[in-house]
SEVOVEX-316236 format. One record per residue (C-alpha): residue in one letter; z negated, x, y. Coordinates in pm, whole numbers, padded with zeros to 5 digits, always signed. Each point is the difference from the previous one (the first is absolute). Layout:
<nodes>
AZXY;...
</nodes>
This chain:
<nodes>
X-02056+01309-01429;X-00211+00294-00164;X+00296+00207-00082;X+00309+00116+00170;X+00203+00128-00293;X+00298-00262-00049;X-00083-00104+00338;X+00252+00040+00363;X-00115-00037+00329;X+00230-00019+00301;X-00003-00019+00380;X+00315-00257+00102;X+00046-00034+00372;X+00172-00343+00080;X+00260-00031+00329;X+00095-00357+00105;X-00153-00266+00134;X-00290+00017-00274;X-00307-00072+00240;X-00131-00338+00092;X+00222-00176-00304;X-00284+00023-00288;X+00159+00357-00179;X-00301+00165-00014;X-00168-00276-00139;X+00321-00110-00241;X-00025+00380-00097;X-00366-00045-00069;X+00035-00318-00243;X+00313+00140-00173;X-00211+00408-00079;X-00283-00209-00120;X+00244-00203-00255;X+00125+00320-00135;X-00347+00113+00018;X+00033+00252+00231;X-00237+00199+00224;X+00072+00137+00382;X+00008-00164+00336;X+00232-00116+00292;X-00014+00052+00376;X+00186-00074+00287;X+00101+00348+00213;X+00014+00007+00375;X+00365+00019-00008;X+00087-00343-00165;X+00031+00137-00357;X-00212-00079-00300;X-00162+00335-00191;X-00065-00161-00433;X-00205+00242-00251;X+00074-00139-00326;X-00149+00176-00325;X+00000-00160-00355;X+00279+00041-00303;X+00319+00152+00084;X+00149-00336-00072;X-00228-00178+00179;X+00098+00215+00333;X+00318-00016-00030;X-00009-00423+00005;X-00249+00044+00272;X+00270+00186+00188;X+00196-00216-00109;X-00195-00274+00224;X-00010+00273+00310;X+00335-00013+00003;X+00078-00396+00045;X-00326-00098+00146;X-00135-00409+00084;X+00251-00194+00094;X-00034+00000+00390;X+00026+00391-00093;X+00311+00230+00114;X-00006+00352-00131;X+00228+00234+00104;X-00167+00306-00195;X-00250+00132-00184;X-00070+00396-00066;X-00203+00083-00310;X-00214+00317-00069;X-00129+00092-00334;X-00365+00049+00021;X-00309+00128-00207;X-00162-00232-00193;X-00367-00103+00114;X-00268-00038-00161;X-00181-00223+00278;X+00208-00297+00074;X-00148-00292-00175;X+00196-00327+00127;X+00299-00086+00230;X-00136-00039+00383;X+00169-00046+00305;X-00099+00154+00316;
</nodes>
């Protein structure tokens, strides 16, 4: 992405059982379908941080995802933060 006008970002922090059940990677397939850049890591604490940055729209179904997760998946929560748009992130990793 070259541009960030037209374009969200946001930091989602995920509370559940959302480690060792495939999220980060189900996020990761699902942000690259909508064609969306950012990452996903797991926190020492048990809960899953997701930077997701693309078309409004695009976010919001990525959320969207956050919010149910892979099937083996439980979440209880996820807070969202409006970010900046960078100019930087070129693909989805996970970390």
């Amino acid at each position: 992405m070259t541009t960030t006008e037209g374009t969200r970002r946001v930091q989602a922090i995920v509370s559940g059982r959302v480690q060792g059940v495939f999220f980060r990677a189900s996020v990761r397939e699902r942000a690259r379908e909508l064609g969306l850049v950012g990452s996903a890591r797991n926190l020492p604490d048990g809960r899953v941080e997701v930077e997701l940055q693309g078309p409004p729209q695009a976010v919001e179904q990525g959320l969207a995802h956050c919010r149910e997760g892979p099937p083996m998946a439980v979440v209880e929560h996820v807070e969202v933060t409006e970010r900046d748009p960078r100019r930087d992130l070129t693909d989805f990793t996970v970390r």
